[in-house]
C-alpha positions as CSV (number, residue, x, y, z in Angstrom):
1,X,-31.0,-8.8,-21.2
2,X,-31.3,-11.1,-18.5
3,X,-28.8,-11.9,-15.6
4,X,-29.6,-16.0,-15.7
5,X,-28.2,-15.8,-19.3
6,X,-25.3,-13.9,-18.4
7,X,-24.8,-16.6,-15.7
8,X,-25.2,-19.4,-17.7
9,X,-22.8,-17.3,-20.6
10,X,-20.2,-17.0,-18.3
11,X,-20.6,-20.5,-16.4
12,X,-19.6,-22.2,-19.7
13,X,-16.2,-20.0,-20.3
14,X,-17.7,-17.6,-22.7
15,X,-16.8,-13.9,-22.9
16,X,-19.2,-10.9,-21.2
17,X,-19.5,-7.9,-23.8
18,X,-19.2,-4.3,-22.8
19,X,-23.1,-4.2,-22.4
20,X,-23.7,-6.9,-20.6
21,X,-20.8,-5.7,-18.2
22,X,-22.2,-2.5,-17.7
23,X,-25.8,-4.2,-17.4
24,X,-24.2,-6.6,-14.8
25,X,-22.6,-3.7,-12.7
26,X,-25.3,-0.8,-13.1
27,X,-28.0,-3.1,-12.0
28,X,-26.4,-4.6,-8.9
29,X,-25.2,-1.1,-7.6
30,X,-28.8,0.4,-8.6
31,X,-29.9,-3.2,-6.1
32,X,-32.6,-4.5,-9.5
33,X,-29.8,-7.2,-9.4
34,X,-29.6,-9.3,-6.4
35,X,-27.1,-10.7,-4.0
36,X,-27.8,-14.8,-5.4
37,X,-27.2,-14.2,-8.5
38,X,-23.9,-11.9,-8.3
39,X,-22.7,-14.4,-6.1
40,X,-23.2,-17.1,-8.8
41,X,-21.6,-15.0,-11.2
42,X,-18.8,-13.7,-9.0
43,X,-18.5,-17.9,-8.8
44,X,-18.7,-18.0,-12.0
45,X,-15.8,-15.9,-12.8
46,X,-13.6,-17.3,-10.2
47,X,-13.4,-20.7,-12.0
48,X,-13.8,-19.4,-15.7
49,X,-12.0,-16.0,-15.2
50,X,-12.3,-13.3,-17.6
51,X,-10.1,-12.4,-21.3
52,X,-8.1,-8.7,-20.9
53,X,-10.8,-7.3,-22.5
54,X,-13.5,-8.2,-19.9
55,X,-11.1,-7.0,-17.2
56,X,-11.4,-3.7,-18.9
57,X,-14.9,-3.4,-19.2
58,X,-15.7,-4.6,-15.9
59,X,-13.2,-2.2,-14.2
60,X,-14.5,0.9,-16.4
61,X,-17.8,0.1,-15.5
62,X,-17.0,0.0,-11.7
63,X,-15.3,3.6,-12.0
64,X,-18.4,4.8,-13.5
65,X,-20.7,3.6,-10.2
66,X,-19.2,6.6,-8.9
67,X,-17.7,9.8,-8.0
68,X,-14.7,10.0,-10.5
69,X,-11.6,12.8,-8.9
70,X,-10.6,15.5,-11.7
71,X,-7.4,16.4,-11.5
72,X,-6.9,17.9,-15.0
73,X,-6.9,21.7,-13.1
74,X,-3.3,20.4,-11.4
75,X,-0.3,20.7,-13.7
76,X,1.9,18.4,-14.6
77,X,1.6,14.4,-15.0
78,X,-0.1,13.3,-12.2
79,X,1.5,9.7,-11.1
80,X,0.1,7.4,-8.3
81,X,1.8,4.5,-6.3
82,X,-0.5,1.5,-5.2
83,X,1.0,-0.8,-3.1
84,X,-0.5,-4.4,-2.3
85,X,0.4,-4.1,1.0
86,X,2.6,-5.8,3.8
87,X,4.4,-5.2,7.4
88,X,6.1,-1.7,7.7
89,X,5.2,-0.8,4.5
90,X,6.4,2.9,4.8
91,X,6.7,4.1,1.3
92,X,4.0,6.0,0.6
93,X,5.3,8.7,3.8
94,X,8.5,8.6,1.9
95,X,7.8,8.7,-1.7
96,X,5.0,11.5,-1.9
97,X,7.3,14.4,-0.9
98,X,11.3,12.9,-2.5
99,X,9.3,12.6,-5.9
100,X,7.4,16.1,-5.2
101,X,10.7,17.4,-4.6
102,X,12.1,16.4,-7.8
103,X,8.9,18.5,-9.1
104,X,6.5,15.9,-10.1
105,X,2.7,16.0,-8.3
106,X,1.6,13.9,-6.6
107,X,-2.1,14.1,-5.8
108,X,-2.8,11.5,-3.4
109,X,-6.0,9.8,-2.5
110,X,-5.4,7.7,0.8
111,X,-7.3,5.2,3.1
112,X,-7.1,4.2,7.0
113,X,-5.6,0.5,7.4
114,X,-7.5,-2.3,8.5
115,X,-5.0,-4.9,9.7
116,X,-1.4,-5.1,11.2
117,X,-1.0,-0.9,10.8
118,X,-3.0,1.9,10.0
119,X,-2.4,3.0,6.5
120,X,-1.5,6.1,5.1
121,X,-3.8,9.2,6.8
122,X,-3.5,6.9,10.2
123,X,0.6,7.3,10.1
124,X,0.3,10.8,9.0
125,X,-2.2,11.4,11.8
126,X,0.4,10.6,14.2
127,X,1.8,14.1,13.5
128,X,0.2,16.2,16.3
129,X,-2.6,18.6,14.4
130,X,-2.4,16.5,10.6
131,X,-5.6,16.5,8.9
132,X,-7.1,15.4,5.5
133,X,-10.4,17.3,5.9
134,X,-9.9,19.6,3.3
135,X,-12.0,20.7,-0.1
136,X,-11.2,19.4,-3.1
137,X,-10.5,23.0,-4.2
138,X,-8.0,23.4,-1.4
139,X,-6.7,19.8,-2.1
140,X,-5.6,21.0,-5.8
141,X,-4.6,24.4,-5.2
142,X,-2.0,22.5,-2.3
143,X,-0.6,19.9,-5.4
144,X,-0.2,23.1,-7.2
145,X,1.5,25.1,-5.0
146,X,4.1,22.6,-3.6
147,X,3.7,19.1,-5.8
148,X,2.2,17.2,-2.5
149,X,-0.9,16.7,-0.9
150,X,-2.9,14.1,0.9
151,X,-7.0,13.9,0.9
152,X,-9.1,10.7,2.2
153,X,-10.6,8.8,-0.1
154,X,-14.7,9.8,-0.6
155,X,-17.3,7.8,0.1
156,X,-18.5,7.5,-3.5
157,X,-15.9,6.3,-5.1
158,X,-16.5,3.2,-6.5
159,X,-19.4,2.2,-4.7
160,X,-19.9,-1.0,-7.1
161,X,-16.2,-2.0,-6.0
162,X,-17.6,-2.0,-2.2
163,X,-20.4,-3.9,-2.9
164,X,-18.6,-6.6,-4.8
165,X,-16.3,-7.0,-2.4
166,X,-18.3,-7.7,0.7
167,X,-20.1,-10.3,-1.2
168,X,-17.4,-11.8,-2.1
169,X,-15.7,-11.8,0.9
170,X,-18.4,-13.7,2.4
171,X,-18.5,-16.6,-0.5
172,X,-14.9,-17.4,-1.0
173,X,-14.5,-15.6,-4.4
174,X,-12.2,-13.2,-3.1
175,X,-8.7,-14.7,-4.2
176,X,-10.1,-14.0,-8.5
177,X,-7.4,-12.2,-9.7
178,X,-9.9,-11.0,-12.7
179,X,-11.8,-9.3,-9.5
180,X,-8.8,-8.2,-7.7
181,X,-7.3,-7.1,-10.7
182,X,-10.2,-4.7,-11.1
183,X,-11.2,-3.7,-7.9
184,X,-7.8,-2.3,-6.8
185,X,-7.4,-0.4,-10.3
186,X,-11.2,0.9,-10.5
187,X,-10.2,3.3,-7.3
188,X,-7.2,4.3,-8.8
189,X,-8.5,5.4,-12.4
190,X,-11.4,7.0,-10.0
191,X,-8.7,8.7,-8.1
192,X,-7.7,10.6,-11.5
193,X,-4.2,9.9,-11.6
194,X,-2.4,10.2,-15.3
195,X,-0.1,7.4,-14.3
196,X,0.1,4.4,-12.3
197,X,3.3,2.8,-10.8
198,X,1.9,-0.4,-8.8
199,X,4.2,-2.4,-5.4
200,X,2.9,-5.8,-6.1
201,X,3.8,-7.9,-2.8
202,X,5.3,-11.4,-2.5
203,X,5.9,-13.8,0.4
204,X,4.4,-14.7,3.5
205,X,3.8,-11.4,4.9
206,X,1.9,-10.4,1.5
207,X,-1.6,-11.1,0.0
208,X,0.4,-13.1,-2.7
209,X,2.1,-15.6,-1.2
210,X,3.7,-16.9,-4.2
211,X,5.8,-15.3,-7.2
212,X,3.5,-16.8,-9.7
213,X,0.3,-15.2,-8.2
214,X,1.8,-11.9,-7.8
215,X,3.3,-11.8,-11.5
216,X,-0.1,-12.2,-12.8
217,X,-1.8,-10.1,-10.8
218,X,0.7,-7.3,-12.0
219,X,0.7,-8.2,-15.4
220,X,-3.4,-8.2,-15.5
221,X,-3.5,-4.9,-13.6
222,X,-0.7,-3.3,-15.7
223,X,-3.1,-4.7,-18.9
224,X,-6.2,-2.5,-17.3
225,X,-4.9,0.3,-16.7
226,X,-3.1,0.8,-19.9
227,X,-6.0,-0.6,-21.5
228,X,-7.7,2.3,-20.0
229,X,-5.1,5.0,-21.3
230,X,-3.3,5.6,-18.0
231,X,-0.2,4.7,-18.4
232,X,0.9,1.6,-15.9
233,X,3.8,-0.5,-14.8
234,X,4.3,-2.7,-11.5
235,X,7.1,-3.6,-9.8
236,X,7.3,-7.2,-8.0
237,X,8.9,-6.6,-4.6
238,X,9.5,-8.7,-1.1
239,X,7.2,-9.3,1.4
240,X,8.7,-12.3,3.1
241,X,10.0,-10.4,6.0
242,X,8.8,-7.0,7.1
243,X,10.1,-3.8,4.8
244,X,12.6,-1.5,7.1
245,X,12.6,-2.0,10.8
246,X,9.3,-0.1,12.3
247,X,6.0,-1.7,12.4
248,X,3.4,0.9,13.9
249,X,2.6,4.6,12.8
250,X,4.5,7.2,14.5
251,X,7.2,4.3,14.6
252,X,7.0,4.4,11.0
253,X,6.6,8.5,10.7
254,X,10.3,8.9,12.0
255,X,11.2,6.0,10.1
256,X,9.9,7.8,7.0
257,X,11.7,11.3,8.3
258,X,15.3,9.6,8.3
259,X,14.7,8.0,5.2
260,X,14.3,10.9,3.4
261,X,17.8,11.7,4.7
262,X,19.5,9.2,3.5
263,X,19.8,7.6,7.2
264,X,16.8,5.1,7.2
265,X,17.2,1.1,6.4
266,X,18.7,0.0,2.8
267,X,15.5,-1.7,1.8
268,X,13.1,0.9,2.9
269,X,15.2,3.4,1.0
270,X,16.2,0.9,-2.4
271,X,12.6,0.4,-2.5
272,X,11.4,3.5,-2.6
273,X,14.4,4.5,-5.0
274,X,13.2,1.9,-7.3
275,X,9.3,2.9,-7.2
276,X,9.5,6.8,-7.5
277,X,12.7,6.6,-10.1
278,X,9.6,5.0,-12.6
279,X,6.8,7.8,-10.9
280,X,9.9,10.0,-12.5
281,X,9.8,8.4,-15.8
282,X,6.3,8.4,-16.3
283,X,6.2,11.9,-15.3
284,X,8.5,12.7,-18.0
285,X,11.0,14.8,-15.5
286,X,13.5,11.8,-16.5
287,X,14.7,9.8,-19.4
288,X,15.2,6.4,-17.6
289,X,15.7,5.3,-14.2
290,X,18.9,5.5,-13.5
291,X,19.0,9.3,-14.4
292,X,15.6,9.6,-12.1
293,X,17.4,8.1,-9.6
294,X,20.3,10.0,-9.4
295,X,17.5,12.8,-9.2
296,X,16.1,11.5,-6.3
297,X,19.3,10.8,-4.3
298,X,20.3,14.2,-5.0
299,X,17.4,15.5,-3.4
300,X,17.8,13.3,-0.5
301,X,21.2,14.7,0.0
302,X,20.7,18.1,-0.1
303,X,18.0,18.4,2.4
304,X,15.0,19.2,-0.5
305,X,13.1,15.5,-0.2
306,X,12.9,16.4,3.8
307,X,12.1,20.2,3.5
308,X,9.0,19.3,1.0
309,X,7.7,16.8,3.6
310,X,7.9,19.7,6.0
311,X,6.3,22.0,3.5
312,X,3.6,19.3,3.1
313,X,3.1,18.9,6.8
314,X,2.5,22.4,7.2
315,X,0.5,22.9,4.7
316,X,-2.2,20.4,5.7
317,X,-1.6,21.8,10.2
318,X,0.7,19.0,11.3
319,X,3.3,20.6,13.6
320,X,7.1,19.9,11.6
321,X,8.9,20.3,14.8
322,X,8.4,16.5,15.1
323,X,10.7,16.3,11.9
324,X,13.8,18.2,13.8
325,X,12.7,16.6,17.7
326,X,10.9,13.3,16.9
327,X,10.1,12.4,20.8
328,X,7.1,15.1,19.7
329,X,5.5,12.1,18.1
330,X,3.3,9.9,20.0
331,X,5.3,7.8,22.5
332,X,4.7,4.7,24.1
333,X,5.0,4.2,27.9
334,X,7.0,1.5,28.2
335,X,9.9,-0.5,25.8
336,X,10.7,-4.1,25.8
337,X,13.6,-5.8,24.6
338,X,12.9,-9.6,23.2
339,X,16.4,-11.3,23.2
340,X,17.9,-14.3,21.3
341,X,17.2,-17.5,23.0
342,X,20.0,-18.9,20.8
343,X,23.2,-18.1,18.7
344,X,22.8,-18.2,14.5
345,X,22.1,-16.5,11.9
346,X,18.1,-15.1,11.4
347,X,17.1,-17.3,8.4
348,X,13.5,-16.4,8.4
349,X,10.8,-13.6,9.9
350,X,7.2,-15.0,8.9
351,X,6.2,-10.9,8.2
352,X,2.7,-11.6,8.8
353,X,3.0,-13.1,12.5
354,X,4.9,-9.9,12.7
355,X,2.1,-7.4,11.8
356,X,-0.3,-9.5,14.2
357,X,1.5,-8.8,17.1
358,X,1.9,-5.2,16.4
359,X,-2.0,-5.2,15.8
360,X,-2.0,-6.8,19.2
361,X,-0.2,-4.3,20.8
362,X,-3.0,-1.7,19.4
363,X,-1.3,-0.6,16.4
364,X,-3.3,-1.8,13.5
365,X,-7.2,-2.5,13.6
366,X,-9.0,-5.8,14.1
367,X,-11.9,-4.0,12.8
368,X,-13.1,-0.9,11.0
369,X,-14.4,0.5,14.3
370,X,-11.3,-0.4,16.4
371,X,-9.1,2.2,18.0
372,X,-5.3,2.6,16.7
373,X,-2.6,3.1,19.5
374,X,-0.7,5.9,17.3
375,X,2.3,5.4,19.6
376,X,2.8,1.5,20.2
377,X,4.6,-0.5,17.5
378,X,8.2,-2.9,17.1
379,X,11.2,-2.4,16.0
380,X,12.9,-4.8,14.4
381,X,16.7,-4.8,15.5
382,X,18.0,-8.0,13.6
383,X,16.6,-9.2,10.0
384,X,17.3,-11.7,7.6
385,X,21.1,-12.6,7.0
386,X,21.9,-10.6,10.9
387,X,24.0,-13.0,13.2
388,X,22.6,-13.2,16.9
389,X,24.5,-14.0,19.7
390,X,22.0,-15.3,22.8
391,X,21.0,-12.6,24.5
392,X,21.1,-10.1,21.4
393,X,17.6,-7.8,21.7
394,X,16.2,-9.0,18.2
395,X,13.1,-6.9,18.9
396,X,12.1,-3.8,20.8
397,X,8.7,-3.5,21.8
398,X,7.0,0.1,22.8
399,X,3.6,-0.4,24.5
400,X,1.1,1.3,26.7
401,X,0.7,-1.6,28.8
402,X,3.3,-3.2,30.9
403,X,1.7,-7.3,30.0
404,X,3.3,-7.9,26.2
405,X,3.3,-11.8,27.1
406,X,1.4,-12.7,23.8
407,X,3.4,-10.4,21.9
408,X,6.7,-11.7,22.8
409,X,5.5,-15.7,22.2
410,X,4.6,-14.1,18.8
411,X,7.6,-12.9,17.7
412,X,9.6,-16.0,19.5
413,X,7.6,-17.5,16.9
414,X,8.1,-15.2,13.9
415,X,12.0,-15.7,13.8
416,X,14.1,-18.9,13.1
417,X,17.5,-19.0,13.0
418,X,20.1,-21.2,11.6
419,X,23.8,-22.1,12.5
420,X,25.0,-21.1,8.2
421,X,24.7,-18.1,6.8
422,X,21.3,-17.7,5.5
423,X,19.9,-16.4,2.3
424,X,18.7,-12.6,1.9
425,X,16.3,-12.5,-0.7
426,X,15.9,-9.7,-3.2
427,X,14.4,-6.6,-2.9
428,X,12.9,-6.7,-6.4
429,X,11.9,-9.7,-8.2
430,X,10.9,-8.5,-11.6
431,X,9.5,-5.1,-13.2
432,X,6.8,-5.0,-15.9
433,X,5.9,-3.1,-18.1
């Protein structure tokens, strides 16, 4: 078998077989295959793409270049949420323990954020003594004991994923949705999960800009990983303003504690209604959605969804008297207000502009080795459809350093508003299955 052929196979729209897949991917982790020619063929596939069934093989192959997570010792369904990411994207922090609470288990595998936030361990880091160090052993026996627990993702996991994508990072091949499809689900079949409910983002402050891109990048993820026999849906949802009103991680953290509540922002919480009613589902605690979400709202009402985040707090030595005195959390110095220069209605907040100046600010990375400011972070006080009067705070700024120049021109610049009523687009553009 040689790579030029596979190349020159692929080049011309034909289809890869499971063998040469696994030839392709075994011999480029293992380094016999080099950079030039996966590059070619990364090309390759970016113009030609790849059928379903390629997408399979190539994504089973990638899991196997690594350290696949065995779960089968927890109980229960095991279900995963993936989202695609996006500004103040709390639902992870909120989902894990209101699903846990309505007894399904959720055995998470999380990363640190490289962007406008930190991601998931980063937020939860925020609570004073949180950690993710533990064993696998200890990570199971906590699922088992109270539905929820949090461990960082290893190092081996997926290694051929890694490699791929920082070459193809550096010869524009990254936007292949054959190559996204499969490196996002590779680490989550690797992660062990039975189940796989996917947040596919849309809008300016998303990785898919457009509906159309973000549809069929569900649908071909959704195809893997029930082609894979893990059962998987996805859920189309908004990104073209930021999700709830806190951008930065212990902003988000007590965010996240009064939406499990019932108190935090409608979108936050419809969202996360939505997503965890079909964790639910696939769990088989409920029929259909509507009666998991009735679950889940119960839960939310009578304290349970916030007592198992405590419980899952605990359990991993963050201290839960942030949950019942949140000015424990990491506080910035100093607060800004940035008013209205003008009287309408908000008609648009470009969510990515956003996220940048909350990574400016310190609370997101510009780099893997960068420093997050736990504490520092904005609060959105107006969104889409609000009416402003001049001299309204539209956005409250908590920094460490008293100079937030840049960061107030960037949100100036974020937010237009109108003299009509403006639009507010919805939540949830389409589900499938």
């Amino acid at each position: 078998m040689r790579m030029v052929d596979m190349i020159e196979k692929k080049r011309d729209g034909n289809e890869l077989s499971k063998e040469e897949i696994d030839f392709l991917i075994n011999g480029y982790t293992s380094g016999e295959i080099p950079d030039y020619q996966m590059a070619a063929m990364s090309m390759a596939i970016y113009y030609q793409g790849m059928t379903q069934q390629e997408r399979v093989y190539l994504t089973e192959a990638m899991v196997k270049s690594g350290e696949q997570i065995d779960l089968s010792a927890i109980s229960g369904i095991k279900v995963d949420k993936h989202s695609t990411g996006g500004v103040g994207d709390t639902t992870t922090l909120v989902l894990a323990p209101l699903v846990a609470a309505v007894g399904v288990p959720v055995a998470k595998m999380s990363g640190r954020g490289l962007g406008h936030t930190g991601g998931t361990i980063d937020k939860l880091e925020a609570v004073p003594g949180f950690h993710v160090e533990i064993s696998n052993e200890e990570f199971i026996k906590l699922v088992n004991k109270n539905n929820v627990a949090v461990i960082g993702q290893t190092a081996n996991l997926t290694p051929a994923d890694k490699k791929l994508y920082g070459l193809r990072d550096v010869t524009a091949t990254v936007n292949s949705i054959p190559l996204i499809a499969s490196s996002i689900m590779s680490k989550k079949i690797a992660s062990g999960a039975d189940a796989i409910v996917l947040d596919v983002k849309t809008g300016n402050g998303a990785f898919m800009k457009e509906i159309d891109d973000a549809i069929e990048l569900a649908k071909a993820m959704v195809e893997i990983g029930n082609g894979v026999g893990r059962h998987t849906m996805a859920i189309i949802s908004d990104m073209s303003q930021p999700l709830g009103y806190a951008i930065g991680n212990a902003l988000e953290v007590k965010e996240a504690i009064d939406t499990l509540q019932g108190k935090g922002p409608q979108d936050l919480q419809d969202l996360c209604l939505t997503l965890g009613s079909h964790m639910v589902v696939l769990a088989k605690k409920a029929e259909t959605p509507q009666e998991a979400r009735r679950m889940l709202l119960e839960v939310m009402e009578n304290g349970k969804a916030l007592e198992t985040f405590k419980l899952f707090l605990a359990s991993q030595g963050g201290d839960v008297s942030v949950i019942d005195d949140p000015t424990k959390l990491p506080t910035a110095k100093y607060t800004f207000e940035v008013k209205a220069r003008e009287t309408g209605y908000v008609s648009e907040i470009v969510a990515d502009q956003i996220g940048t100046a909350a990574m400016v600010l310190g609370a997101g990375r510009v780099t893997k080795d960068s420093t997050i400011d736990l504490a520092v972070g904005l609060v959105l006080n107006k969104k889409v459809g609000d009416f402003v009067n001049v001299g309204d705070p539209i956005v409250t700024i908590h920094s460490n350093n008293e100079n937030v120049e840049d960061v107030t021109k960037r949100i100036y610049e974020a937010y237009t508003l109108v003299n009509e009523p403006a639009k507010i687009p919805p939540l949830v553009y389409k589900e499938i299955m």
